[in-house]
Short mmCIF file of the C-alpha atoms (twelve columns), coordinates in Angstrom:
data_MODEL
# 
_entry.id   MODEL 
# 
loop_
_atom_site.group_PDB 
_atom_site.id 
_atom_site.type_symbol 
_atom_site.label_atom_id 
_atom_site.label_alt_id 
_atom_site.label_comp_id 
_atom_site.label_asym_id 
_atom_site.label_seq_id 
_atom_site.Cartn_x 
_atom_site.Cartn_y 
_atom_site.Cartn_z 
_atom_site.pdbx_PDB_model_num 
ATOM 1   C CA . UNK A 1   60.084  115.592 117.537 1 
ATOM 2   C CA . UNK A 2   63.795  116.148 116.177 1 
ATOM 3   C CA . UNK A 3   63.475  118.344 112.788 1 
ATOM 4   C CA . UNK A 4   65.265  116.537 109.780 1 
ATOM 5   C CA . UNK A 5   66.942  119.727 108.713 1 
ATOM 6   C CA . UNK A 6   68.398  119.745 112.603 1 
ATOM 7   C CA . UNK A 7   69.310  116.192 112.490 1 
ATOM 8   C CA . UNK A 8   71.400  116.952 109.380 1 
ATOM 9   C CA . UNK A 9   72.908  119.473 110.451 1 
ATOM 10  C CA . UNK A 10  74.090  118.100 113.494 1 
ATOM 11  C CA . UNK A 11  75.483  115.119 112.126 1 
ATOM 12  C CA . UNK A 12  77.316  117.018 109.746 1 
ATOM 13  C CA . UNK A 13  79.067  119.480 112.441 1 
ATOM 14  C CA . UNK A 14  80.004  115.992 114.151 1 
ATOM 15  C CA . UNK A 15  81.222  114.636 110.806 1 
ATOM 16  C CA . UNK A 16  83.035  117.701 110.081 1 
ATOM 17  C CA . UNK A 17  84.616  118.052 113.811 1 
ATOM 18  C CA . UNK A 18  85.843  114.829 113.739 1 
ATOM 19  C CA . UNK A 19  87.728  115.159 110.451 1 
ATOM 20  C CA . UNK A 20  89.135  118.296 111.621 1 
ATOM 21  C CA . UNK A 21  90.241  116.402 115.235 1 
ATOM 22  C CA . UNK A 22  91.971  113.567 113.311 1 
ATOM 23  C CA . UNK A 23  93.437  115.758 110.458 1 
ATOM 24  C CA . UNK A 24  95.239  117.807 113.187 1 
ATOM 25  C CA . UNK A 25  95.989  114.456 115.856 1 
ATOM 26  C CA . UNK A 26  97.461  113.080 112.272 1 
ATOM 27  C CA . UNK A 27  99.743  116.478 111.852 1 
ATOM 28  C CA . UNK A 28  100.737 116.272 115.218 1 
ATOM 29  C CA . UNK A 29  101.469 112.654 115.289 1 
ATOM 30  C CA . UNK A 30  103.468 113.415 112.061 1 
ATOM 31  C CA . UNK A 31  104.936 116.683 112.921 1 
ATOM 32  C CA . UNK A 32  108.610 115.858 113.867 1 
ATOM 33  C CA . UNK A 33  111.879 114.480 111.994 1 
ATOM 34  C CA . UNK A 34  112.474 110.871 111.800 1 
ATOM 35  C CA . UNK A 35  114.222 109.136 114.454 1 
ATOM 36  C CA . UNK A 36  118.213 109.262 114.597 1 
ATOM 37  C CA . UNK A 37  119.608 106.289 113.288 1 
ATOM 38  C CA . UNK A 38  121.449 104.481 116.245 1 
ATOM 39  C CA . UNK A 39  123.378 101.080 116.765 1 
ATOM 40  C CA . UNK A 40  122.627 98.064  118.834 1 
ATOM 41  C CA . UNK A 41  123.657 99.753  122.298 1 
ATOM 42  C CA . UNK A 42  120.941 102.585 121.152 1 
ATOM 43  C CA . UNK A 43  124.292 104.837 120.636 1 
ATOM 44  C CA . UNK A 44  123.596 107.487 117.641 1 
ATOM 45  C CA . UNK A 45  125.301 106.181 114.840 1 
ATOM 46  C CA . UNK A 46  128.011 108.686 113.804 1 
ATOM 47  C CA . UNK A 47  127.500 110.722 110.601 1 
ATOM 48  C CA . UNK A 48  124.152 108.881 109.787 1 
ATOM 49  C CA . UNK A 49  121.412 110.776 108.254 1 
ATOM 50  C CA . UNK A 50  117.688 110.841 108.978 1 
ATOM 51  C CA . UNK A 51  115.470 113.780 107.695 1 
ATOM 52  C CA . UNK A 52  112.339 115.023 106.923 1 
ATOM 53  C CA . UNK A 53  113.363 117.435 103.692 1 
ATOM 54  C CA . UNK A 54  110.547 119.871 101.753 1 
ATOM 55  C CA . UNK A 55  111.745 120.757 98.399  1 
ATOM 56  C CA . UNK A 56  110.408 122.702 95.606  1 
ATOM 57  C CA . UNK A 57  109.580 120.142 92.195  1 
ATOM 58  C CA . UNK A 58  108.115 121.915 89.686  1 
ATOM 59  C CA . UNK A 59  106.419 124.666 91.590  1 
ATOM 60  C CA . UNK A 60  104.788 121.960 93.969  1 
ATOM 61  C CA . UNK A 61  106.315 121.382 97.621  1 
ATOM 62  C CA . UNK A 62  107.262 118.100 98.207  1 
ATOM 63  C CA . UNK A 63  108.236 116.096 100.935 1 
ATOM 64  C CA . UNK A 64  110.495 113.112 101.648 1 
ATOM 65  C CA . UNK A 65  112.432 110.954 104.460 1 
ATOM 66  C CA . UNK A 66  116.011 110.639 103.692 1 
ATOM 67  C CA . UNK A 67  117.876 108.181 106.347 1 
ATOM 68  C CA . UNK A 68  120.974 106.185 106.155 1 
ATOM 69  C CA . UNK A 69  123.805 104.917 108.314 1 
ATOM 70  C CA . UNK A 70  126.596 106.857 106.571 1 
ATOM 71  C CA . UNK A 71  125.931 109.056 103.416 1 
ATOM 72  C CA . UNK A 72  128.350 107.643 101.032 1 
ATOM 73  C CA . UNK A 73  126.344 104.793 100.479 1 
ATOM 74  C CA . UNK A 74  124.598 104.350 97.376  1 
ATOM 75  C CA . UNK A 75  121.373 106.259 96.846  1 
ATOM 76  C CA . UNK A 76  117.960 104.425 96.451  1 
ATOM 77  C CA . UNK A 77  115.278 106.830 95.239  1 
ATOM 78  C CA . UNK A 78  111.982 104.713 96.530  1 
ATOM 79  C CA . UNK A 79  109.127 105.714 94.033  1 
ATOM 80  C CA . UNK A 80  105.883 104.358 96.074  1 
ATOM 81  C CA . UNK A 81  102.645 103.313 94.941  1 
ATOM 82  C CA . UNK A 82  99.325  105.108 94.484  1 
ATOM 83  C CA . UNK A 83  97.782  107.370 93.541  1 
ATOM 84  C CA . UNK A 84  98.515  108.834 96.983  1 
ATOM 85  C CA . UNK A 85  99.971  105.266 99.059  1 
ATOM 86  C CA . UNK A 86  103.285 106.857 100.381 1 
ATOM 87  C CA . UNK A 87  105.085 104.276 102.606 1 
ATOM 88  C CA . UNK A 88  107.721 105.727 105.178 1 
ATOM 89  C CA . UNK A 89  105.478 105.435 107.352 1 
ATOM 90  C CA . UNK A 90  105.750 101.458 107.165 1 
ATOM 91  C CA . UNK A 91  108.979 100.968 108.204 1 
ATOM 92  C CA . UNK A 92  108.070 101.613 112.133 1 
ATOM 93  C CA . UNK A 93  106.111 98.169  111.691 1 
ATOM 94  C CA . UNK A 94  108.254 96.755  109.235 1 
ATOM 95  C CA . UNK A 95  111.527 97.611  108.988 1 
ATOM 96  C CA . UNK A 96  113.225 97.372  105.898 1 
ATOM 97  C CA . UNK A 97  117.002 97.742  107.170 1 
ATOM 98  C CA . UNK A 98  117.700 99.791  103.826 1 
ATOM 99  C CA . UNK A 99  119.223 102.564 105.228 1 
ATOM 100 C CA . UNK A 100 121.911 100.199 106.701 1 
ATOM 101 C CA . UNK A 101 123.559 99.444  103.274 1 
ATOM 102 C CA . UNK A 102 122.078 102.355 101.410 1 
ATOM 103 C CA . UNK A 103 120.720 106.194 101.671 1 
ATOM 104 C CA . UNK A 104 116.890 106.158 101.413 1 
ATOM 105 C CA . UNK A 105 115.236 108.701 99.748  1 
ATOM 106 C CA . UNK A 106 111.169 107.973 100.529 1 
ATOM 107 C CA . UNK A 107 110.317 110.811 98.448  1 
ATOM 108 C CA . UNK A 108 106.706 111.585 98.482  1 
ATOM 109 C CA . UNK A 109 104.931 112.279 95.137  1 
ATOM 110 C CA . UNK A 110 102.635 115.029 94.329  1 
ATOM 111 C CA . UNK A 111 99.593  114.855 96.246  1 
ATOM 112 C CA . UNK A 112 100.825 112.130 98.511  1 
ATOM 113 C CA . UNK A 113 101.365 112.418 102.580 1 
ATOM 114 C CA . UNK A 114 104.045 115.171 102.888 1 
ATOM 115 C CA . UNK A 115 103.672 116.588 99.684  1 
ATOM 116 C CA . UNK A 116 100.010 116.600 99.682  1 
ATOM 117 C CA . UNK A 117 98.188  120.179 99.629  1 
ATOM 118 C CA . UNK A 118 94.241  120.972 98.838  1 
ATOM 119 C CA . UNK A 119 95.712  123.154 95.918  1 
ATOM 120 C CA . UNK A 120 97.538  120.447 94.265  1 
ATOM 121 C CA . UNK A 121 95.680  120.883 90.527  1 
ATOM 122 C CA . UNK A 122 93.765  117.788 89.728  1 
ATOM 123 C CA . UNK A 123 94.967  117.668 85.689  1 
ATOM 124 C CA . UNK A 124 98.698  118.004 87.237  1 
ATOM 125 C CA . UNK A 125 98.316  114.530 88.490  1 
ATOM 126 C CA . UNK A 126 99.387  112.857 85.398  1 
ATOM 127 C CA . UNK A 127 101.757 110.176 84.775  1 
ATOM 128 C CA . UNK A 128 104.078 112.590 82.546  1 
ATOM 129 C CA . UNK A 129 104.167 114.723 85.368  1 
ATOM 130 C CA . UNK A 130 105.557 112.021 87.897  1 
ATOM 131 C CA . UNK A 131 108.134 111.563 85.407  1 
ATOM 132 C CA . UNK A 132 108.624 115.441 85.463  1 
ATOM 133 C CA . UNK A 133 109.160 115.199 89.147  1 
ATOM 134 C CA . UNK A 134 110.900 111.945 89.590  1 
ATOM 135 C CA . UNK A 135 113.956 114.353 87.065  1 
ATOM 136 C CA . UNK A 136 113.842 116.900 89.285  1 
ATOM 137 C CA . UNK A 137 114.166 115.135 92.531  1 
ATOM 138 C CA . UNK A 138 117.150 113.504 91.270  1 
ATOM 139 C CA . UNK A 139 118.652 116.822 90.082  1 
ATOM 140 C CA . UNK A 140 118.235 117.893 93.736  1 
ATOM 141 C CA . UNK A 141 119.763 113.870 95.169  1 
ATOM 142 C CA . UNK A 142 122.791 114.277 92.801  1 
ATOM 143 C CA . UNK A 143 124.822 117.653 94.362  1 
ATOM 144 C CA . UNK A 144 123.318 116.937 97.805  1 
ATOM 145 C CA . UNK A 145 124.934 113.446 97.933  1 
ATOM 146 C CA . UNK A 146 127.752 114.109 95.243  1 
ATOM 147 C CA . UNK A 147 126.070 110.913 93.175  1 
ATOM 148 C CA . UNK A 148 125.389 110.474 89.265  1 
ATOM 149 C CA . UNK A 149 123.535 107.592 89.572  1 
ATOM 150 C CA . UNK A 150 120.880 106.527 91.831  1 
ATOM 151 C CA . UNK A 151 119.106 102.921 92.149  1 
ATOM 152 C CA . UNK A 152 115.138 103.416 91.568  1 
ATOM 153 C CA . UNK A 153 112.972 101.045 93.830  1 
ATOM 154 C CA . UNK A 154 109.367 101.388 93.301  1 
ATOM 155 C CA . UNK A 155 106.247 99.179  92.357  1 
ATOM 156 C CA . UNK A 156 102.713 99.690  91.371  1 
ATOM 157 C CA . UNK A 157 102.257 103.416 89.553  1 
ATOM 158 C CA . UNK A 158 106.505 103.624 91.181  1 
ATOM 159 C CA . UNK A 159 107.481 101.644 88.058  1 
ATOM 160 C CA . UNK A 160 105.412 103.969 86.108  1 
ATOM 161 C CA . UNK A 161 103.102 101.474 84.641  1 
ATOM 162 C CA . UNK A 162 100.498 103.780 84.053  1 
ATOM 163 C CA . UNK A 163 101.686 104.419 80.184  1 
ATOM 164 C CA . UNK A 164 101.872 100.753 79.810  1 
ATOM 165 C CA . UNK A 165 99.810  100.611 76.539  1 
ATOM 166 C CA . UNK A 166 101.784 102.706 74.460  1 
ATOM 167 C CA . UNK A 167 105.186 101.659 75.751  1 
ATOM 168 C CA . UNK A 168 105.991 104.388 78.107  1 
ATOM 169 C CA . UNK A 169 107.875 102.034 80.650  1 
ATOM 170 C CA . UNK A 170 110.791 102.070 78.359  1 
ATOM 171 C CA . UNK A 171 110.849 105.710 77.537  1 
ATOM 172 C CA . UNK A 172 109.874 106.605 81.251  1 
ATOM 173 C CA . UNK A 173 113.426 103.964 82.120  1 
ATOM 174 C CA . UNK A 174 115.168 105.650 79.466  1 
ATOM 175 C CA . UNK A 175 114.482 109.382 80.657  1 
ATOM 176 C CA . UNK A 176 115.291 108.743 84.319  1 
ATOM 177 C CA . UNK A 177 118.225 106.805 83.003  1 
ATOM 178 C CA . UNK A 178 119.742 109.988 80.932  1 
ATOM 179 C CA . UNK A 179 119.102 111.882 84.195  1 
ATOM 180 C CA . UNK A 180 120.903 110.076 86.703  1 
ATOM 181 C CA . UNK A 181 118.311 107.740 87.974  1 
ATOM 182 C CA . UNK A 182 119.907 104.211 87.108  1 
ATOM 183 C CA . UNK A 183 120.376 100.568 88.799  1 
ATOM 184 C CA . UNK A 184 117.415 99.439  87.159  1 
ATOM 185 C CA . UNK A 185 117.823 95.299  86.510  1 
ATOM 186 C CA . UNK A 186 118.300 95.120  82.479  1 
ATOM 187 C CA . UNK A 187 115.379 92.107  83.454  1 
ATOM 188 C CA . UNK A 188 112.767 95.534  83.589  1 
ATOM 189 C CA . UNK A 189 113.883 96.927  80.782  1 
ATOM 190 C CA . UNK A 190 113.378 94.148  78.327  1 
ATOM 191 C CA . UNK A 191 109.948 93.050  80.011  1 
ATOM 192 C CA . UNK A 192 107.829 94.792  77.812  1 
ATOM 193 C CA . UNK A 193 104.862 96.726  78.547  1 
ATOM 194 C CA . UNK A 194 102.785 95.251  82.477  1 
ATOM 195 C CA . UNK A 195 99.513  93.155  81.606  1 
ATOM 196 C CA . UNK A 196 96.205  95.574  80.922  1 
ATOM 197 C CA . UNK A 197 94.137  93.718  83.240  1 
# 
């Protein structure tokens, strides 16, 4: 007769082996830089952009996916979902074509896919420190791409709904606003604070 201790054990070495397997097929999988941007022919479009970038943001290392068809073009910063729901990933199932009429930033947030480390400090995970972070990315965007203003496209805890009950949306607007981050509709602004249910 199998020993319960045994049995334990050795479903937990399987658990554990398994994780470890797919945590390292997932790194692999991950591992390389976006695909080049090309046209209909399959012909690399000239001067187009498509990156996998690791920056420093307030003494974290984050990740993001910068792609467009020519650099010039206006600079969406796309502020995912979450707690942890980057979505670069996405567009190889469903394209979104935004790189075609704009540069792309898919940064991803502390703790999230490429930015995501075991050392990340859970009370760091705060909505004032998105904010923090959000600043500082576009502090890096705005020499890099010779921009003052970038377009913010996010949804979820991206529009920084999380301070929704003491009317942080506007204040979080207005601080990306006085740092470059802008393109927001005036329609978000004046919405008020998101439903608390």
């Amino acid at each position: 007769m199998v020993d319960r201790r045994d049995l334990f054990i050795g479903v937990t070495v399987s658990i554990l082996t398994s994780l470890l397997g797919l945590g390292a097929y997932l790194r692999a999988w991950n591992a390389g830089e976006p695909e080049e941007l090309v046209d209909s022919d399959g012909i690399p479009i000239e001067g187009n952009i498509s990156e996998r970038v690791f920056i420093t943001v307030n003494g974290s290392r984050q990740g993001m996916f910068i792609q467009s068809r020519d650099v010039a073009l206006p600079v969406v910063l796309f502020l995912h979902g979450g707690p942890g729901m980057p979505q670069f990933f996405l567009n190889d199932l469903y394209p979104t074509g935004l790189e075609n009429d704009f540069t792309v930033v898919w940064w991803e947030q502390r703790g999230s896919g490429l930015s995501y480390s075991p050392d990340t400090p859970p009370q760091s995970m705060t909505v004032a420190q998105l904010i923090s972070d959000a600043v500082t990315v576009t502090q890096y965007l705005r020499p890099r791409f010779a921009k003052e203003k970038f377009i913010l496209l996010g949804h979820l805890r991206g529009e920084f709904s999380g301070e929704s009950g003491r009317g942080g949306s506007a204040r979080t607007l207005s601080c990306l606003h006085r740092h470059g981050a802008s393109g927001l509709p005036a329609a978000i602004r004046g919405r008020g604070p998101p439903p608390l249910s």
